[in-house]
N, C-alpha and C positions, 0 to 999 in steps of 0.2 A: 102099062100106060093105056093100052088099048080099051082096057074097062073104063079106066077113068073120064076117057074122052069120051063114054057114052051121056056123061051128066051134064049141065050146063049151070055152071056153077064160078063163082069170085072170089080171088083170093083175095079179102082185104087182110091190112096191117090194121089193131085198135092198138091206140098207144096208154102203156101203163093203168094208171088209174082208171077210165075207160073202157074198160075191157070187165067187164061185171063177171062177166061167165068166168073167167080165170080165176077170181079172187072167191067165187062160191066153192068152184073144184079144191083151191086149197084149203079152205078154210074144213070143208069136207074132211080131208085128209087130216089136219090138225086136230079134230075131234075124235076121230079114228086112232090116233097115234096116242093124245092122252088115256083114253080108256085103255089101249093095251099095256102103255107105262105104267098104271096105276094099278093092273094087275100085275107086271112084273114086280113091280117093288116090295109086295108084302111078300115075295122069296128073296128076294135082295136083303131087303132089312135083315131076317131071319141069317143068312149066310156071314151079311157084314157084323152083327153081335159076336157069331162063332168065330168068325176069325181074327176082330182084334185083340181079343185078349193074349194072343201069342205075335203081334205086331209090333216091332218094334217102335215105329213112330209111333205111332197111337198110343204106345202105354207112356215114351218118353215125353208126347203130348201132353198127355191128361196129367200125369204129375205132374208139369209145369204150371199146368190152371190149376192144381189143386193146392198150389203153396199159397201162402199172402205174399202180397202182391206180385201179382203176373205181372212179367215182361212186356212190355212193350209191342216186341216180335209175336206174343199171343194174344193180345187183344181181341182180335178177332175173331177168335175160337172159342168155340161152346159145345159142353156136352150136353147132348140133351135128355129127355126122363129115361131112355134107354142106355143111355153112357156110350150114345152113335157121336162119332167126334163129327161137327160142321167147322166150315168157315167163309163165313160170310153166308151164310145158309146153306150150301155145299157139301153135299156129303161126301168125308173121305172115306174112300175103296182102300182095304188093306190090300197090305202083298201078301196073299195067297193063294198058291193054286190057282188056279183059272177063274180068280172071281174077279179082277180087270179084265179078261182077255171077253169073260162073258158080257160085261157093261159095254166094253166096244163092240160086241157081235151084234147085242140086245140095239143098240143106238145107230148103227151102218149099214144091217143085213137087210132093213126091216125091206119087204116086196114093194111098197107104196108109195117108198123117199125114192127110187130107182137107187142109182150109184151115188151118193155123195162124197163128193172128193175128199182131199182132209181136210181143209179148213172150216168147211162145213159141217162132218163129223168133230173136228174141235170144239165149237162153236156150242153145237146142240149138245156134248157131254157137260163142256164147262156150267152150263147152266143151271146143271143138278149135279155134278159130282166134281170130285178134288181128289189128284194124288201126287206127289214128287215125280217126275219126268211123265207126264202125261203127255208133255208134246210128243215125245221119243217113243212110246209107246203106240199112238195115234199113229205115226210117220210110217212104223215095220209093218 
């Protein structure tokens, strides 16, 4: 405290919108966070190919879409030029190995978000990825 009380200086409050300098810092950081996502995903893709083909849903998935006519409950799943299952544009994460446990690390750990709690890490996976108990997963 004793440093501090050498400056002569004002605490204001800027409320919300107002506040410019906050909204450049994140927006800073959001530009920052897409380039590093857009390099992890071309080792993602490459991981999630290799591992659905030994995934149970994704295969019981993809034969669903690949009958005439799909169910209702699949509608909204698409395989795409890679035979990557989405839904709703979401890529599903197979269950294997550490390749969930790595999408939560890559999305939670990063130095620049600080701590984001869970629903905030929910939040920012759901937006690009999809898997059965992703809440449960998130929560441990």
């Amino acid at each position: 405290m004793e440093f501090i009380s050498e400056f002569d200086f004002d605490i204001v409050y800027v409320k919300g919108k107002k506040n410019c300098v906050a909204d450049a810092l994140s927006t800073r950081v959001h530009a920052i966070y897409a380039s590093i996502v857009s390099t992890c995903r071309l080792d993602l893709k490459d991981k999630i190919v290799e591992a659905q083909g030994s995934d149970g849903y994704y295969l019981q998935t993809k034969e669903k879409l690949q009958q005439d006519g799909v169910q209702e409950r699949y509608k909204d799943y698409k395989l795409d030029e890679d035979g990557i299952l989405k839904h709703k544009s979401r890529v599903y994460i197979p269950y294997l190995g550490e390749l969930r446990k790595s999408v939560l690390h890559e999305m939670h750990n990063v130095p620049y978000a600080g701590q984001p709690g869970y629903r905030k890490t929910l939040t920012t996976i759901r937006k690009e990825y999809f898997w059965p108990g992703m809440k449960n997963d998130i929560a441990s």
